[in-house]
N, CA and C atoms as an extended XYZ file, in Angstrom:
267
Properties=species:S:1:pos:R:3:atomname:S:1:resname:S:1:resid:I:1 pbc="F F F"
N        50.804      -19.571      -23.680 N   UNK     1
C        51.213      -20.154      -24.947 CA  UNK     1
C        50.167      -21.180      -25.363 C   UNK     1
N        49.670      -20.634      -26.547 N   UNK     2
C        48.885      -22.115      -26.941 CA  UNK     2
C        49.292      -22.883      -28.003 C   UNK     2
N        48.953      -24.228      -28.026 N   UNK     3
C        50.436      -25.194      -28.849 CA  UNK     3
C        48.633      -25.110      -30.090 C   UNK     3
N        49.961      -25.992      -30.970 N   UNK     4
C        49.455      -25.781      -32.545 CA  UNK     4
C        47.904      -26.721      -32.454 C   UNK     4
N        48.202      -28.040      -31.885 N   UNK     5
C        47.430      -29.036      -31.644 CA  UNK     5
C        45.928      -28.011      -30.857 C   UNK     5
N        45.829      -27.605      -30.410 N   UNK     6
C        45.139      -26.502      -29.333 CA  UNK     6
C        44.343      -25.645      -30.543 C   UNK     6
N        45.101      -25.112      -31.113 N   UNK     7
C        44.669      -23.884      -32.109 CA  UNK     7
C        43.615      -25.064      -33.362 C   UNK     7
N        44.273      -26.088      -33.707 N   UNK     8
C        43.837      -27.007      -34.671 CA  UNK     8
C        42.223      -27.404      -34.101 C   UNK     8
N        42.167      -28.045      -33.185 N   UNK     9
C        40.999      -28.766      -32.447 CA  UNK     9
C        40.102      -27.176      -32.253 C   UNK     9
N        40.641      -25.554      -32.264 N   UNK    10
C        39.664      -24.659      -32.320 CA  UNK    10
C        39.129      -24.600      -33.511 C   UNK    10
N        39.730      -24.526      -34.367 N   UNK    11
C        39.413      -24.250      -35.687 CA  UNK    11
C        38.654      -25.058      -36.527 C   UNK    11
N        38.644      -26.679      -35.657 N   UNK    12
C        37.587      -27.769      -36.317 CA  UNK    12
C        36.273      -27.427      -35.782 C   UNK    12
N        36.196      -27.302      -34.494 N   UNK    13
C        35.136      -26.531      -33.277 CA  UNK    13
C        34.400      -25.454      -34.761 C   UNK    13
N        35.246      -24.658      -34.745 N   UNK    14
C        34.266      -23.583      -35.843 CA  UNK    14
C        34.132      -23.594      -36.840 C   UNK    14
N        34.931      -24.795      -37.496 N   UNK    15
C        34.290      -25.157      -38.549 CA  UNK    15
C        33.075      -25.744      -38.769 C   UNK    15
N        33.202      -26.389      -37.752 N   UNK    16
C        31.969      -27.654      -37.704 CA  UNK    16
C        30.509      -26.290      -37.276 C   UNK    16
N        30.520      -25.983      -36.707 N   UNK    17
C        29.823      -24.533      -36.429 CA  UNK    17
C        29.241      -23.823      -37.348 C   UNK    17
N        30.207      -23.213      -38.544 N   UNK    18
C        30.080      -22.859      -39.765 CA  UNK    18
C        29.387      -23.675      -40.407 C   UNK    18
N        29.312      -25.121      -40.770 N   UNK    19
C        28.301      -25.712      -41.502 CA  UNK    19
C        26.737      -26.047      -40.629 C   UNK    19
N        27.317      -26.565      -39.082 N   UNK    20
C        25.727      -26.342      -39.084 CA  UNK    20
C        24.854      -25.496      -39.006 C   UNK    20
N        25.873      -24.234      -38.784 N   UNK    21
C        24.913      -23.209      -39.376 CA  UNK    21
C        24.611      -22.593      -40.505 C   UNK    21
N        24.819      -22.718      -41.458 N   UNK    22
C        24.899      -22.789      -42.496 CA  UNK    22
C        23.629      -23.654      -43.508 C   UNK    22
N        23.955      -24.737      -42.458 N   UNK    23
C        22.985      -25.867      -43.329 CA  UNK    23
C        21.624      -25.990      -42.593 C   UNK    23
N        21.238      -24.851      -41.617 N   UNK    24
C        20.238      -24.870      -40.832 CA  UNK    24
C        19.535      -23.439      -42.019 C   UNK    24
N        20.373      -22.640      -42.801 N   UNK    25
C        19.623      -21.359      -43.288 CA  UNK    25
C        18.694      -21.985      -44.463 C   UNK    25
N        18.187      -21.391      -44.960 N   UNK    26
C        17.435      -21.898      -46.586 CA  UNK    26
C        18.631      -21.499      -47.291 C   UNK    26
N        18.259      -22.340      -48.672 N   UNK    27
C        19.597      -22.185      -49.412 CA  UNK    27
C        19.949      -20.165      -49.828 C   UNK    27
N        18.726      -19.750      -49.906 N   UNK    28
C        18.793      -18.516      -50.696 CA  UNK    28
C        19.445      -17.577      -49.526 C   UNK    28
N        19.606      -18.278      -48.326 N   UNK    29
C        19.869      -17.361      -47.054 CA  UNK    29
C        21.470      -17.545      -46.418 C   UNK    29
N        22.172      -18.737      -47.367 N   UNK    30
C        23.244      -18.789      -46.709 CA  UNK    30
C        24.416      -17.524      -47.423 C   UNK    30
N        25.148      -17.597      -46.734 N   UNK    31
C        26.417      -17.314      -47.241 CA  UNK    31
C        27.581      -17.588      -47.942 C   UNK    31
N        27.830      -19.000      -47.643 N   UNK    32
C        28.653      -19.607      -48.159 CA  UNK    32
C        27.657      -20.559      -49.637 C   UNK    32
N        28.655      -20.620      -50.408 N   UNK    33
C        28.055      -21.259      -51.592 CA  UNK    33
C        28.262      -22.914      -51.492 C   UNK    33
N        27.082      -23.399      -51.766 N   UNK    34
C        26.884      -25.332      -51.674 CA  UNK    34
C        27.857      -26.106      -52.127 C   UNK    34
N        28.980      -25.627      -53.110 N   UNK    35
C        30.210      -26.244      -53.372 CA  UNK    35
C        31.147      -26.013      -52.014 C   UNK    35
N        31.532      -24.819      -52.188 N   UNK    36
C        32.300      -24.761      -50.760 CA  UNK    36
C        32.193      -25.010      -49.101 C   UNK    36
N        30.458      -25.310      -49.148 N   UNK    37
C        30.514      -25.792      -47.840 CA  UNK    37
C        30.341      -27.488      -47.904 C   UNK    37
N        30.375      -27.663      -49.244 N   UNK    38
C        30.570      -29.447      -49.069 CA  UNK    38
C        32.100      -29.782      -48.832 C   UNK    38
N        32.636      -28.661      -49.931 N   UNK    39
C        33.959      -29.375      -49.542 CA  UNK    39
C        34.673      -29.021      -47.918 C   UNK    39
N        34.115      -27.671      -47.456 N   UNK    40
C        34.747      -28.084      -46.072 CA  UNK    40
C        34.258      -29.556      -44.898 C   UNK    40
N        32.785      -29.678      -45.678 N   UNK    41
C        31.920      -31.034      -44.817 CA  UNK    41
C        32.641      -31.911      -45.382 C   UNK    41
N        32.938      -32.689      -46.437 N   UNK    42
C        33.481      -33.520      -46.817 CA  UNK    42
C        35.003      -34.026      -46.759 C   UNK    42
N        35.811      -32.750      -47.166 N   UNK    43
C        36.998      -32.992      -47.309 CA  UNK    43
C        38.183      -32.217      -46.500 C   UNK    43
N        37.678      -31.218      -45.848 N   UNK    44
C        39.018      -30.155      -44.759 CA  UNK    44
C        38.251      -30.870      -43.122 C   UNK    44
N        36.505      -31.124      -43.021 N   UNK    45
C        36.534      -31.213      -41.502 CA  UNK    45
C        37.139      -32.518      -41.270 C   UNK    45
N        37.181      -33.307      -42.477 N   UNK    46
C        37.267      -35.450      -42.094 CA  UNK    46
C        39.031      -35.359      -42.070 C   UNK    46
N        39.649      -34.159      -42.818 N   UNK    47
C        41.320      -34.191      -42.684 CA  UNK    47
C        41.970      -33.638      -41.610 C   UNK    47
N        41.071      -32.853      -40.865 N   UNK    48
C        41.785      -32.290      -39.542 CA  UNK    48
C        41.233      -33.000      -38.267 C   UNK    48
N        39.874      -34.116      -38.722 N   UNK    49
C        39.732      -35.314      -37.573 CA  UNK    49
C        40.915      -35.858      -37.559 C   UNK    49
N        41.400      -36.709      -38.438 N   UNK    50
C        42.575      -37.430      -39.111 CA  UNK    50
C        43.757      -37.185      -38.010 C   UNK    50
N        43.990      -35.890      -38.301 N   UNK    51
C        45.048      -35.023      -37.075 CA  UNK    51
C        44.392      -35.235      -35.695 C   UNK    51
N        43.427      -34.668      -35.327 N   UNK    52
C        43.364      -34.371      -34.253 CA  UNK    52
C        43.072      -35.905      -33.272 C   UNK    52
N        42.160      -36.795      -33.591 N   UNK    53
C        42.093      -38.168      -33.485 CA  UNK    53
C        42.323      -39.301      -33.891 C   UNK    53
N        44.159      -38.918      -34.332 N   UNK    54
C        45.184      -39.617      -34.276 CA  UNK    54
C        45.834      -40.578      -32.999 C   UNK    54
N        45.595      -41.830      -33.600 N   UNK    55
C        45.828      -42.765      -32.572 CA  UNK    55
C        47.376      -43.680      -33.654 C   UNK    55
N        47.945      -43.490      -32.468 N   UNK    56
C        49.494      -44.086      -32.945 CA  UNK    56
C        49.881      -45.105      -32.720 C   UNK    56
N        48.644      -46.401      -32.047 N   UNK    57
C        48.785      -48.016      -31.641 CA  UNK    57
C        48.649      -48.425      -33.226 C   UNK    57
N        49.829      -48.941      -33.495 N   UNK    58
C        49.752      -49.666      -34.447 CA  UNK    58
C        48.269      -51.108      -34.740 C   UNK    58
N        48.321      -50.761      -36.223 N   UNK    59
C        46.811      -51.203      -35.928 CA  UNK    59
C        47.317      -52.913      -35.998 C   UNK    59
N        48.643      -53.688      -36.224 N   UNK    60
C        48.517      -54.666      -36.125 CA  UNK    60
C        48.608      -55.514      -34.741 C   UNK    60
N        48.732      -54.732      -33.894 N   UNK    61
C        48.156      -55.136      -32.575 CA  UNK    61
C        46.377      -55.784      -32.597 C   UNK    61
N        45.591      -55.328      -33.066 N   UNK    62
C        44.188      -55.794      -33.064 CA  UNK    62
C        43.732      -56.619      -33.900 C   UNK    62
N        42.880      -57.405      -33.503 N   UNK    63
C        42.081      -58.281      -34.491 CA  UNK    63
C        41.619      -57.822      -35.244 C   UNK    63
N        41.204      -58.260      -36.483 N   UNK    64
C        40.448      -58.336      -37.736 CA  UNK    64
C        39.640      -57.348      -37.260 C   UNK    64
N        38.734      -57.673      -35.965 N   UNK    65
C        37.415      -57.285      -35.481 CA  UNK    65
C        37.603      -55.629      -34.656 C   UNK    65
N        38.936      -55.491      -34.276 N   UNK    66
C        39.439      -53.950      -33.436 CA  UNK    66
C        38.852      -53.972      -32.081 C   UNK    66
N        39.042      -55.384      -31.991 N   UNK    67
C        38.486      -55.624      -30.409 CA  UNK    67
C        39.774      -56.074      -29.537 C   UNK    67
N        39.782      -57.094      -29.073 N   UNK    68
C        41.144      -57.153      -27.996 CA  UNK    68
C        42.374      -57.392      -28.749 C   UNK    68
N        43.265      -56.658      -27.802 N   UNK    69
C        44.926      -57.109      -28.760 CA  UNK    69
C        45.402      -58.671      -28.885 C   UNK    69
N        46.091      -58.866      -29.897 N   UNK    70
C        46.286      -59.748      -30.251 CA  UNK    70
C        47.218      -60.829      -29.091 C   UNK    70
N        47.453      -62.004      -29.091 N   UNK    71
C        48.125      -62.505      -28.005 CA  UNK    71
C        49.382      -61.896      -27.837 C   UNK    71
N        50.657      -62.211      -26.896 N   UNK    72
C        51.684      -61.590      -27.175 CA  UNK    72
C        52.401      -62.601      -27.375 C   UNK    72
N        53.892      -62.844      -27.812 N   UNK    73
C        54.749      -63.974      -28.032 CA  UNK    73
C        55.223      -65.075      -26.994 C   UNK    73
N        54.739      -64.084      -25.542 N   UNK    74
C        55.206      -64.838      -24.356 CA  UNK    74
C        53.960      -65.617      -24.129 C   UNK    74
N        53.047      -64.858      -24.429 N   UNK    75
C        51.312      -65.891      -24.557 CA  UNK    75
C        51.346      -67.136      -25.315 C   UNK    75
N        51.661      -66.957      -26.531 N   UNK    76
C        51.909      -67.523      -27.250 CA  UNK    76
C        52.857      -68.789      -26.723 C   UNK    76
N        54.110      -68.439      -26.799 N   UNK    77
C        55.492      -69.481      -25.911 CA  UNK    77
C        54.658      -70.431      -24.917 C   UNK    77
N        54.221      -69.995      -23.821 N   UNK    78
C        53.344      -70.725      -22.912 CA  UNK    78
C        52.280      -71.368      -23.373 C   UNK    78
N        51.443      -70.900      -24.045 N   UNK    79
C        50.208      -71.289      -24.570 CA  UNK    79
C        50.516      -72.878      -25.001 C   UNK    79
N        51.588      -73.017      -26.332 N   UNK    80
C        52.204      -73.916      -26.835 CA  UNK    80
C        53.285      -74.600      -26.189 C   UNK    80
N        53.605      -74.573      -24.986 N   UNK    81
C        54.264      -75.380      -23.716 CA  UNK    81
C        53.473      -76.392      -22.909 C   UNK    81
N        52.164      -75.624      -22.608 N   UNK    82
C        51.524      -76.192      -21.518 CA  UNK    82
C        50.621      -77.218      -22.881 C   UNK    82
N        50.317      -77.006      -23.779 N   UNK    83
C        49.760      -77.855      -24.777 CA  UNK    83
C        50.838      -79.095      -25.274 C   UNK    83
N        52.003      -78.956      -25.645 N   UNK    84
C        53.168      -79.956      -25.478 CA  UNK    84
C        53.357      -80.555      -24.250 C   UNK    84
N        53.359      -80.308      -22.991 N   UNK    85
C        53.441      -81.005      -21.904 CA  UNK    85
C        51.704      -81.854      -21.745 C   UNK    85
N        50.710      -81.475      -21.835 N   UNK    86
C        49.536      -82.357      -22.255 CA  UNK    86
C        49.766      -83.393      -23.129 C   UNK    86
N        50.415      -83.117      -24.375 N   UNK    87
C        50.653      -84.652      -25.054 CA  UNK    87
C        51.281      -85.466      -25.009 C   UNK    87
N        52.247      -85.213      -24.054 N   UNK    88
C        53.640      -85.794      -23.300 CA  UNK    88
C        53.483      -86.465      -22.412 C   UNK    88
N        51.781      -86.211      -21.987 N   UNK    89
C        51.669      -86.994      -20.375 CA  UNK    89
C        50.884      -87.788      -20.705 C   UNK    89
């Protein structure tokens, strides 16, 4: 059985295939016509990345920068404890 996700990630494989070969012929030698292989370069291969390197961490976990996650609330709680007990002493 092969799942849908499986069949999807083949079909980007040969797509992506299809244009660089394509864009390796002279123009008078391809097959496909320069409208239709932009729009699969442009607009069907960047929509089935989309799918296939789909990441489901919400992006407000990360900084501005998409570097380390953000503190957590218990970080936080402590952080602002041990800083109140400093001005206390």
């Amino acid at each position: 059985m092969e799942y849908s996700l499986t069949k999807l990630e083949n079909i980007y494989k040969e797509l992506k295939e299809i244009v660089d070969y394509e864009n390796k012929l002279h123009m008078m030698d391809q097959t496909l016509n320069q409208i239709d292989l932009s729009k699969i370069e442009d607009e069907i291969i960047p929509a089935i990345e989309e799918i296939i390197y789909y990441d489901p961490t919400p992006q407000y976990l990360y900084d501005n920068d998409g570097g380390e996650p953000a503190i957590s609330a218990e970080q936080m709680h402590s952080g602002a404890w041990k800083q109140h007990q400093e001005f206390h002493s």
